[in-house]
C-alpha positions as CSV (number, residue, x, y, z in Angstrom):
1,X,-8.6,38.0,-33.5
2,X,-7.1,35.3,-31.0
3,X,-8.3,31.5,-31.6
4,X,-7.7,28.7,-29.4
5,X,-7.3,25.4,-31.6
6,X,-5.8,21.8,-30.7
7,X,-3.3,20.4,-33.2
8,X,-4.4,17.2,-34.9
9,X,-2.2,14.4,-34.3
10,X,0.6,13.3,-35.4
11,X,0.7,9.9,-37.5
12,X,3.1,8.8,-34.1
13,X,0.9,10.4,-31.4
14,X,-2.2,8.5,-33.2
15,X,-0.1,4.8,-32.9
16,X,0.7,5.7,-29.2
17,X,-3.0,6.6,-28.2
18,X,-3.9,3.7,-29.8
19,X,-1.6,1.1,-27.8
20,X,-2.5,3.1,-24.9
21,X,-5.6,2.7,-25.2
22,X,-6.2,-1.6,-26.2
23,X,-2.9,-1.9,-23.7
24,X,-5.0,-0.6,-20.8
25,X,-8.1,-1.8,-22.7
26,X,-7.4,-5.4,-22.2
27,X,-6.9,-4.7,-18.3
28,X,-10.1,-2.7,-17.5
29,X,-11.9,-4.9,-20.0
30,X,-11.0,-8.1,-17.6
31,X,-11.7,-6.4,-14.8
32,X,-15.1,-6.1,-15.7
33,X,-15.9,-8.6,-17.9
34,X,-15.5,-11.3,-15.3
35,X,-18.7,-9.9,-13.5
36,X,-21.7,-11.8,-16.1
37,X,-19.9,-14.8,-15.9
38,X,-19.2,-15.8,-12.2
39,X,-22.6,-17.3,-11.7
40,X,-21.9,-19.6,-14.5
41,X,-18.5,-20.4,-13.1
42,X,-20.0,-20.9,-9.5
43,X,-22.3,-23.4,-11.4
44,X,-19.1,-25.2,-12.6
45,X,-16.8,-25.1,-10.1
46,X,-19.0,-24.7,-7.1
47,X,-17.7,-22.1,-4.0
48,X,-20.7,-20.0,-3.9
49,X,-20.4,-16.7,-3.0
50,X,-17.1,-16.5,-1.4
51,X,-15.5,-17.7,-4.6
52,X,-17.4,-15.4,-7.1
53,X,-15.8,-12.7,-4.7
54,X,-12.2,-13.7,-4.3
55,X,-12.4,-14.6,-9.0
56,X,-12.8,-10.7,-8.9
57,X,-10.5,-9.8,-5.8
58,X,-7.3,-11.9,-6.2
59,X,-7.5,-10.0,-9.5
60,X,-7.5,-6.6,-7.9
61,X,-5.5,-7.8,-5.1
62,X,-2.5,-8.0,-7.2
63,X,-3.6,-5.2,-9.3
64,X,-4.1,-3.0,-7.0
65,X,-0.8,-3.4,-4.6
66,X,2.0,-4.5,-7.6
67,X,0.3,-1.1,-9.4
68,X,2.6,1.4,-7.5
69,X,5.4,-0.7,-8.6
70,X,4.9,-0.9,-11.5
71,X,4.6,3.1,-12.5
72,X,8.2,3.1,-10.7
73,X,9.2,0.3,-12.8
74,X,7.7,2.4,-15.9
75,X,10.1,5.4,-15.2
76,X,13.3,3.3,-13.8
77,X,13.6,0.7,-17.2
78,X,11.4,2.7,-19.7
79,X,7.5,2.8,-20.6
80,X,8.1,0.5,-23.8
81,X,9.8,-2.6,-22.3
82,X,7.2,-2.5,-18.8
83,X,4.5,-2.8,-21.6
84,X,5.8,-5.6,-23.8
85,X,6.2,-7.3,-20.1
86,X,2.8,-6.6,-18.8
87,X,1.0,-7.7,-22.6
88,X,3.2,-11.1,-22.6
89,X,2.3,-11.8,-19.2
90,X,-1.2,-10.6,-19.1
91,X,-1.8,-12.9,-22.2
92,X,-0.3,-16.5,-21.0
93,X,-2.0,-15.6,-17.7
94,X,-5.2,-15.4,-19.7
95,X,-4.7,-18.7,-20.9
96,X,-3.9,-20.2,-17.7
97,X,-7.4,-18.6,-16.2
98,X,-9.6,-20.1,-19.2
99,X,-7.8,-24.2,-18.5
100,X,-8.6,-23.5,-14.7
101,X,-9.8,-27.1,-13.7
102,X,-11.1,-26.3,-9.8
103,X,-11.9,-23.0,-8.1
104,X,-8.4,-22.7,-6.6
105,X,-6.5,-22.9,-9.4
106,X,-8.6,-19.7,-11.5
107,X,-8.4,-17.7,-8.2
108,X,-4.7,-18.2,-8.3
109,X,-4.5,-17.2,-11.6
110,X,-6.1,-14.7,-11.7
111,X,-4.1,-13.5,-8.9
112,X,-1.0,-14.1,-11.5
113,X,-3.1,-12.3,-14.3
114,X,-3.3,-9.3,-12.0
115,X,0.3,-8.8,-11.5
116,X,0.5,-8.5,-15.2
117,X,-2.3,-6.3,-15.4
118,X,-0.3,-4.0,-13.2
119,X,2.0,-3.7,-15.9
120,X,-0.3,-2.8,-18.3
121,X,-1.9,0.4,-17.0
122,X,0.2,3.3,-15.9
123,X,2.8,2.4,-18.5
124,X,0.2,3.3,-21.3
125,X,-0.8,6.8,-19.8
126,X,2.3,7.9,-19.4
127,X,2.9,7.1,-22.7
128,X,0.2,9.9,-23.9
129,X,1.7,12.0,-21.3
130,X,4.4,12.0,-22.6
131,X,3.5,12.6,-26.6
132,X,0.6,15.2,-25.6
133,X,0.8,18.6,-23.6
134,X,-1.6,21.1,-23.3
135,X,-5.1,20.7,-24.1
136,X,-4.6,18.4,-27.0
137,X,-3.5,16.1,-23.7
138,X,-6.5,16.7,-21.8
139,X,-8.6,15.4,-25.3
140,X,-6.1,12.5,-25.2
141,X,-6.4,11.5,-21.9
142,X,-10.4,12.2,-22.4
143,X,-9.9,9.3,-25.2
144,X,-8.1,6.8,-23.4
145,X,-10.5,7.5,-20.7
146,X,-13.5,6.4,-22.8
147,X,-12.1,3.4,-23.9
148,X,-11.1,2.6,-20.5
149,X,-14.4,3.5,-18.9
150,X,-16.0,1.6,-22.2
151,X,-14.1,-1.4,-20.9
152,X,-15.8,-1.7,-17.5
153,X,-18.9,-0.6,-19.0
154,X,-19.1,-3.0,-22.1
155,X,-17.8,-6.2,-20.3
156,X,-20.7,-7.5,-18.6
157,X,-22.0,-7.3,-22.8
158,X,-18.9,-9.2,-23.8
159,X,-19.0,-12.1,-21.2
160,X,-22.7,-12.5,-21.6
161,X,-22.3,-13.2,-25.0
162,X,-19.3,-15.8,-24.4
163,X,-20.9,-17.3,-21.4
164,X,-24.2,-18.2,-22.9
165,X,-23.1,-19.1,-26.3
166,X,-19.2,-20.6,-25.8
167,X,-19.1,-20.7,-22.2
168,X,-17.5,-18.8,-19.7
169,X,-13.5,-19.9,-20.0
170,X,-14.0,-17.9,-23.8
171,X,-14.1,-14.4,-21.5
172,X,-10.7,-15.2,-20.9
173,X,-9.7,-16.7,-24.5
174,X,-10.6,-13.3,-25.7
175,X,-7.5,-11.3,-24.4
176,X,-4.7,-12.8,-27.1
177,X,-6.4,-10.8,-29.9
178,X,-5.9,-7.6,-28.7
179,X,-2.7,-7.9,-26.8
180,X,-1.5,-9.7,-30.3
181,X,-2.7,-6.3,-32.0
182,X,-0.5,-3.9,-29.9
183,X,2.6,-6.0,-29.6
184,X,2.3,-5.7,-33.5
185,X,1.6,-2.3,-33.5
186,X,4.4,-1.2,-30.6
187,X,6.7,-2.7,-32.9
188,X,6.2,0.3,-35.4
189,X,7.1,2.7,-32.8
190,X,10.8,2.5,-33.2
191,X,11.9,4.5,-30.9
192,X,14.0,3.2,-27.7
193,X,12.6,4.4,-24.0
194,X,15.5,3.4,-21.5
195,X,14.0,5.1,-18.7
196,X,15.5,7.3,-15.9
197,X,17.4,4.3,-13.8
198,X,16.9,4.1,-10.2
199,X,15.9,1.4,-7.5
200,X,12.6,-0.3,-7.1
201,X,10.8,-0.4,-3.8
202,X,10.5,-4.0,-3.2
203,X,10.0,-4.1,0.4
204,X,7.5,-1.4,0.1
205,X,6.1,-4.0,-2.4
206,X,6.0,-6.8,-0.3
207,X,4.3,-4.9,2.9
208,X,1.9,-3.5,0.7
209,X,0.3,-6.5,-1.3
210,X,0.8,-8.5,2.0
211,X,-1.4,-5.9,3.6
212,X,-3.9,-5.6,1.1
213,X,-4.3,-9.3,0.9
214,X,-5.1,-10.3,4.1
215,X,-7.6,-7.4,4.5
216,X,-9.4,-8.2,2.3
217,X,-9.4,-12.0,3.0
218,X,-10.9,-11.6,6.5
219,X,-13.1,-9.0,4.8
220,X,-14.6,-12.0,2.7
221,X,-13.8,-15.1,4.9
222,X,-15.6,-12.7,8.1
223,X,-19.2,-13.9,6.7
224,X,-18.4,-17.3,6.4
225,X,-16.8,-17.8,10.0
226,X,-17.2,-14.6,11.8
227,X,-14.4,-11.7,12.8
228,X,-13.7,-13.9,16.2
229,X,-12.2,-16.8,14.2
230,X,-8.6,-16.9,14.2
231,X,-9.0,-17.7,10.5
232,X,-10.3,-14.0,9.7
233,X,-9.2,-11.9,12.5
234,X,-5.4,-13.1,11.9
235,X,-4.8,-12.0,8.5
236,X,-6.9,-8.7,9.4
237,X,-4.4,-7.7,11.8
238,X,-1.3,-9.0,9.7
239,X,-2.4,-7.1,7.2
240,X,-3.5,-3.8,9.0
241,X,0.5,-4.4,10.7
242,X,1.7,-4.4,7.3
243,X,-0.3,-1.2,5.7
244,X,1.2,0.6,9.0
245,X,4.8,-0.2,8.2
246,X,4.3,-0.1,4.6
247,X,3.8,4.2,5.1
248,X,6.8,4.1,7.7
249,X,8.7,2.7,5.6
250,X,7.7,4.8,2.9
251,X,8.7,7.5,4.5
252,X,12.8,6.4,4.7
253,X,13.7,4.7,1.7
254,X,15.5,6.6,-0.9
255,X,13.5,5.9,-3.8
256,X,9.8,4.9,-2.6
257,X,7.1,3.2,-4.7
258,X,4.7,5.5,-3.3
259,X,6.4,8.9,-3.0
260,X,4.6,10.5,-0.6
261,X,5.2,13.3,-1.7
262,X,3.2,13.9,-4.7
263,X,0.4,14.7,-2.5
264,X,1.9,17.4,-1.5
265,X,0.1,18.7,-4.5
266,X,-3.4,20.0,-4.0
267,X,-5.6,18.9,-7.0
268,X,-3.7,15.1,-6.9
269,X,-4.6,14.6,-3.6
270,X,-7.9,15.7,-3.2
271,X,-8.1,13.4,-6.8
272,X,-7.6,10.5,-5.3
273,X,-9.8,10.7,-2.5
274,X,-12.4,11.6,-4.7
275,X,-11.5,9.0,-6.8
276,X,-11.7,6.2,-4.2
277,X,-15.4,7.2,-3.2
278,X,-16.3,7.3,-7.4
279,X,-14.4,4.1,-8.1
280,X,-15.4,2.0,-5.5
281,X,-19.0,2.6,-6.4
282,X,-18.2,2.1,-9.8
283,X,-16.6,-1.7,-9.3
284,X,-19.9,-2.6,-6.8
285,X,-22.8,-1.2,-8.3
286,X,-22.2,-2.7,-12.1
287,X,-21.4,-6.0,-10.2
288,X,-24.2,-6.0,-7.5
289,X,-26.9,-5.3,-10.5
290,X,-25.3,-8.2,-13.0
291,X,-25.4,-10.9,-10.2
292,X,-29.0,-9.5,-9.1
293,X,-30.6,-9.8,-12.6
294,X,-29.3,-13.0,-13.3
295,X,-29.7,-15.1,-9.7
296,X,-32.7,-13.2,-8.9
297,X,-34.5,-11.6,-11.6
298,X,-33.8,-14.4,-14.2
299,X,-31.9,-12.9,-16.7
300,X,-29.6,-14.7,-19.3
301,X,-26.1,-13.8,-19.0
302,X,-26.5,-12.1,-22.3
303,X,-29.4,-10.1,-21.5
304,X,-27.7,-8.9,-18.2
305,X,-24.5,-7.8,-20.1
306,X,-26.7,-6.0,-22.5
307,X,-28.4,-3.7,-20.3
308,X,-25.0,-1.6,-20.1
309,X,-25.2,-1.2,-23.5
310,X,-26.5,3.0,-22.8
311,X,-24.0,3.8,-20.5
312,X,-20.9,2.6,-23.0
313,X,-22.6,4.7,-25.8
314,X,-22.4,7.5,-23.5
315,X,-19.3,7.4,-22.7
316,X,-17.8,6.8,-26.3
317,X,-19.7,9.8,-27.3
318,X,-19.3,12.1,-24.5
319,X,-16.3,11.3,-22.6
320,X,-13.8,12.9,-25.2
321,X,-16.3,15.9,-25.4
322,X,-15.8,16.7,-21.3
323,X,-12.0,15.8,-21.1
324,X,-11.6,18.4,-23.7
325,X,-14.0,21.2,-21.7
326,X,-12.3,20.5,-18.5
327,X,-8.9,21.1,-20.2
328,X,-10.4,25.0,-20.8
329,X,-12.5,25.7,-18.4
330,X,-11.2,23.7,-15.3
331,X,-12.3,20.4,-13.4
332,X,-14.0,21.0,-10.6
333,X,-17.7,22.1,-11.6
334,X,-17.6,18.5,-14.0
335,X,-16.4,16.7,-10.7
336,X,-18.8,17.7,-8.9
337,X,-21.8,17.5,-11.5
338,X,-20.7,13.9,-12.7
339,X,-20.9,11.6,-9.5
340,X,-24.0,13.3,-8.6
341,X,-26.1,12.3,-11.8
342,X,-24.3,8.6,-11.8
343,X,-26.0,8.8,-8.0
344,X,-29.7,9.3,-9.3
345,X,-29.4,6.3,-11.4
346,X,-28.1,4.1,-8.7
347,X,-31.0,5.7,-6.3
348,X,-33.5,4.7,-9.4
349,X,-33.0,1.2,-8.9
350,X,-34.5,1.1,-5.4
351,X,-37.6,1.2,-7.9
352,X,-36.3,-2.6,-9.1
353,X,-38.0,-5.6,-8.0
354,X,-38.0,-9.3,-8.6
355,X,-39.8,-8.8,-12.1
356,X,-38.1,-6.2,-13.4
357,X,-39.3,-4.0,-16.6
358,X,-36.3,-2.9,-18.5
359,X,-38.3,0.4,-19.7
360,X,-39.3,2.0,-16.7
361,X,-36.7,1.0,-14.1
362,X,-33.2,-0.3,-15.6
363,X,-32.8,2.2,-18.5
364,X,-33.2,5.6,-17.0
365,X,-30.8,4.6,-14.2
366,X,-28.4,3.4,-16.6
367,X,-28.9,6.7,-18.8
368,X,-28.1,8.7,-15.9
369,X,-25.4,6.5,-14.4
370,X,-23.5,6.8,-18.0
371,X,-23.3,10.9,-18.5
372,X,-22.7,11.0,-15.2
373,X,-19.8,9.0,-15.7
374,X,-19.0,10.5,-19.0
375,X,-19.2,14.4,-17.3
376,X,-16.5,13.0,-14.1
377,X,-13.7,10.2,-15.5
378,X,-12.0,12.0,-17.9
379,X,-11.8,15.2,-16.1
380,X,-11.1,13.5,-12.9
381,X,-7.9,12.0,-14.4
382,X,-7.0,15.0,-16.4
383,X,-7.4,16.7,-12.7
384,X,-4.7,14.4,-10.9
385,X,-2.5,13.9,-13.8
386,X,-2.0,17.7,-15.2
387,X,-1.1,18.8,-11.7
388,X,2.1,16.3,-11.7
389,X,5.7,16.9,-13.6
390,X,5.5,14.7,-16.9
391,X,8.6,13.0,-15.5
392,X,6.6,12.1,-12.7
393,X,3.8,10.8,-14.9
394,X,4.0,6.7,-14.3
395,X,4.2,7.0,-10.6
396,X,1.0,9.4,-10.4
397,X,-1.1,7.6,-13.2
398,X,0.1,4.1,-11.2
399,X,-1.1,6.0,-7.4
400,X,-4.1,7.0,-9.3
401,X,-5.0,3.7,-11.1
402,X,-4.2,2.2,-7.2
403,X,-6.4,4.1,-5.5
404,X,-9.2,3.1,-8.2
405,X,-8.6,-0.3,-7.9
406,X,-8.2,-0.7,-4.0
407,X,-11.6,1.5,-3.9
408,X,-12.4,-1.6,-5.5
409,X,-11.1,-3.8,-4.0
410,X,-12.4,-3.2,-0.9
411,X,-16.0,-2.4,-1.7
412,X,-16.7,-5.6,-3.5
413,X,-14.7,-7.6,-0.2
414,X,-17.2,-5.8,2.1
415,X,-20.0,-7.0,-0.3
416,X,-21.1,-10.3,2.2
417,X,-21.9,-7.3,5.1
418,X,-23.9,-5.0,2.7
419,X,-26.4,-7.6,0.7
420,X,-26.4,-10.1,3.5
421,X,-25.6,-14.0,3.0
422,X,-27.8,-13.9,0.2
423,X,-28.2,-11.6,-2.3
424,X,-31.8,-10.4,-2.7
425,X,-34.3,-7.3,-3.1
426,X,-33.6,-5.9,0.3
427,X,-29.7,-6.8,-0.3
428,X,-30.0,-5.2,-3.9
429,X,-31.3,-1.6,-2.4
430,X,-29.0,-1.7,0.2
431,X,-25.9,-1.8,-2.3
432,X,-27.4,0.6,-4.4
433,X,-28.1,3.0,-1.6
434,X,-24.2,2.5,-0.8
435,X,-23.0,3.3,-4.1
436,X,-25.3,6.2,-4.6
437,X,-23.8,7.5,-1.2
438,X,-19.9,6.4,-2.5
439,X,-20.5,8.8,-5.5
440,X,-22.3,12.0,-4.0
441,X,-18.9,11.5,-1.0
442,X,-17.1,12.1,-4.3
443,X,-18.8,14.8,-5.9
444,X,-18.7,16.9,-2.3
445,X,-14.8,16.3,-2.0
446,X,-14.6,17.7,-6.1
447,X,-16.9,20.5,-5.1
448,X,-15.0,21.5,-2.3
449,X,-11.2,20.7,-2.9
450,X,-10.7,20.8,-6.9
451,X,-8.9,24.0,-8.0
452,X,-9.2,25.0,-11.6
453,X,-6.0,27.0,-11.1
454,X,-3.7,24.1,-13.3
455,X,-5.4,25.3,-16.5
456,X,-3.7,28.5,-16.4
457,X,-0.7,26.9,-17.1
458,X,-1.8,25.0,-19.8
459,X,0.7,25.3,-23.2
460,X,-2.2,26.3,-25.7
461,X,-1.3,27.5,-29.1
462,X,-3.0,30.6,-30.8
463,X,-3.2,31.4,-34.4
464,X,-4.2,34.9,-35.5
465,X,-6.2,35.9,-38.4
C-alpha cells in the first residue's frame, strides 16, 4: 500500500518558519493595527478624515510601490541581509511614528516605516520557499499565511487595548519586541545567503512609487477640493503619466523590478487579479466597520478591536488545515468557495444599525467572513507562488504582496466617494455592499481561471508498507 505523508520539520526549517512568520508578522500586524486607533489620533492631532486616510495610505503607499524592489533586492544581495535591513528599519521607524508631535510628521513616518515594511515581506516567504518543497510547502506557506492573515485580523484587538488603556502612540511602541525576537533568533541561522547579484531597477522604482503616490493623493484630496482643482487633478495625471512609463520602461531594462514576464504563467496571473479584488476588500471592510462602531455606534476602541476576535480564531485554526488540502487536491474549488462566504458576512451587516446587537448582526458576519478567509488566503498564495521557479520566489511573493497592498491602497483612497463626507448607516451599507462585490469579483476570476494542473508536479514522498 502507497501512503502520502509530509515530513516533519527540520529543527532549521522550524527557526525559518518562525522568523518568517513574526518578520512578516510585524508588517501585516501594523498594517492593521493602525485602524482602532485613528479616531483617537484624529482627536489628538486633529485632520479629520483626510488624515485618518493618508496615517493608513502613506503606509501602503511606500509598501506597496518599494515592494517590487525589494523581492529584486531579496534575490540580487540575499534573503538574510534584506531582512536584518527591513527589521532595523521597520523598528526605529516605529519609534519615530509613536514621538510624532503633529499630523504631518506621523504621516511622514509612516511613509518611512513603509519602505521598511517593504523589506520585510517577500524576503520572509522566500525564505520558506526556499527550505520547503512539495506539500510540506503548501502546509508552510498555509502557516505563515495564518499568522499573516491573524495579523490583519487581530490588530484592531491589539490597538484597542493600547489605545484605551496606554494610548494610541503604544500601537507603535509595540513593534521592538518582536523585531528584537527575530533578529535574535536569525542570528542562530548561521548560514550566509549572498544572493544571485544583478542590478536593481531604480528608475522603475522611482516611476512607480511616484505614480502610486499621486493617485492616490487626488483620490483622497478629490473630496476635499473637487477633481477640477489643480491641487487633485495635477498629481492624478502625474501619476497616471508615471504608471504608463513605469510598464514601458519595464518592458526595456535588462533586469526589471517587475518582470513582466512571470505572468506569462497562467495560475500567477490570474492570482493576482483575484487577489486584488479579495485584498482590497479585505483592507476596506475591517477598516470601514472599526471606524463605524466606534464614531457611530459608540464603541470603545477596545470593544471594536474585540469583535475580530472569531475571525482570527478561524484562521489560526483553519488556515494551515486548507493550505495543506489545496497542496493535494488543487486551488481552484477553495478560491472560489472562500471569497464567496467572506461575501455573506459583509452582506450580513447591511442588517447593522446605529444600535447595534453584537449577537445577532456582528458575529455571524464575522463567523462567515473568517472561514471564508481561512478556505481562500492560504491556497490563494500557495496558487501564485507554486506555479513560479523557487529562484524566482522573492520577485513573485514581492508582485503578489504588491498587488495586495495596492488593492489596498486604492480601495481605502476611494473611501471619501463610497461612504460620503461623513461616515454613517447609509455610508456603512454602501462599503459593505462594495466589499461584498470586491470578493464575489474574486471568487468568479478563481472559479474560472485557476488550474489545479501545478499539483501534479508536486515532489511528494511515499512510504510503502
Amino acid at each position: 500500500m502507497t501512503n502520502t505523508r509530509i515530513e516533519p520539520m527540520t529543527s532549521l526549517q522550524l527557526r525559518v518558519l518562525i522568523i518568517a512568520i513574526l518578520s512578516s508578522f510585524v508588517a501585516f500586524l501594523d498594517g492593521a493595527v493602525i485602524n482602532v486607533a485613528l479616531p483617537a489620533i484624529s482627536r489628538d492631532l486633529g485632520g479629520g478624515l483626510p488624515l485618518q486616510q493618508w496615517v493608513v495610505d502613506a503606509y501602503l503607499v511606500t509598501l506597496g510601490s518599494l515592494i517590487l524592489i525589494a523581492g529584486s533586492l531579496s534575490d540580487v544581495f540575499g534573503r538574510k541581509r534584506v531582512l536584518y535591513a527591513g527589521l532595523i528599519g521597520f523598528g526605529v521607524t516605529s519609534l519615530l511614528c509613536a514621538f510624532a508631535p503633529t499630523g504631518i510628521f506621523l504621516v511622514l513616518a509612516r511613509a518611512l516605516q513603509g519602505v521598511a515594511g517593504a523589506l520585510l515581506v517577500p524576503s520572509s516567504l522566500a525564505i520558506i520557499i526556499s527550505r520547503f518543497e512539495g506539500p510540506a510547502q503548501a502546509k508552510a506557506i498555509g502557516r505563515w499565511t495564518a499568522w499573516t492573515g491573524v495579523a490583519m485580523i487581530a490588530g484592531p484587538v491589539v490597538g484597542g487595548i493600547f489605545v484605551d488603556t496606554l494610548g494610541w502612540r503604544w500601537v507603535f511602541v509595540i513593534n521592538v519586541i518582536p523585531i528584537a525576537i527575530t533578529l535574535v533568533l536569525m542570528m542562530t541561522l548561521g548560514t550566509t545567503d549572498t544572493g544571485m547579484g544583478g542590478r536593481v531597477d531604480y528608475v522603475g522604482a522611482v516611476l512607480g512609487s511616484v505614480g502610486l503616490a499621486g493617485t492616490v493623493f487626488a483620490l483622497i484630496e478629490q473630496g476635499t477640493y473637487g477633481w477640477s482643482d489643480p491641487r487633485v487633478w495635477i498629481p492624478l495625471v502625474v501619476g497616471l503619466l508615471c504608471l504608463a512609463t513605469f510598464f514601458v520602461v519595464e518592458t526595456r531594462v535588462k533586469q526589471p523590478m517587475l518582470p513582466l514576464g512571470l505572468f506569462r504563467v497562467h495560475n500567477f496571473w490570474v492570482g493576482n487579479i483575484a487577489t486584488f479584488f479579495v485584498y482590497a476588500a479585505l483592507s476596506f471592510g475591517p477598516l470601514i466597520v472599526t471606524l463605524y462602531l466606534q464614531q457611530v455606534a459608540g464603541f470603545s476602541a477596545i470593544a471594536a478591536g474585540f469583535v475580530f476576535i472569531p475571525s482570527t480564531l478561524c484562521m489560526l485554526l483553519l488556515s494551515g488545515l486548507f493550505g495543506g488540502l489545496a497542496g493535494r487536491y488543487g486551488p481552484r474549488l477553495f478560491m472560489a468557495v472562500g471569497p464567496m462566504i467572506a461575501a455573506a458576512g459583509f452582506v450580513w451587516l447591511l442588517l447593522m444599525g446605529s444600535n447595534v446587537n453584537y449577537w445577532t448582526t456582528l458575529l455571524p458576519a464575522v463567523l462567515l467572513f473568517g472561514v471564508g478567509l481561512s478556505i481562500t488566503v492560504a491556497p490563494l498564495t500557495s496558487a501564485i507562488l507554486g506555479a513560479i521557479h523557487p529562484e524566482q520566489a522573492g520577485i513573485a511573493s514581492a508582485v503578489n504582496n504588491a498587488v495586495s497592498r495596492i488593492a489596498g491602497l486604492l480601495a481605502i483612497a476611494a473611501a471619501g466617494m463610497i461612504i460620503g463626507g461623513t461616515l454613517d448607516t447609509a455610508g456603512l451599507h454602501r462599503a459593505m455592499l462594495t466589499a461584498a462585490l470586491l470578493l464575489l469579483v474574486g471568487g468568479v476570476v478563481s472559479a474560472v481561471g485557476i488550474q489545479n494542473r501545478a499539483r501534479a508536479a508536486a515532489k511528494v514522498q511515499t512510504v510503502t508498507d
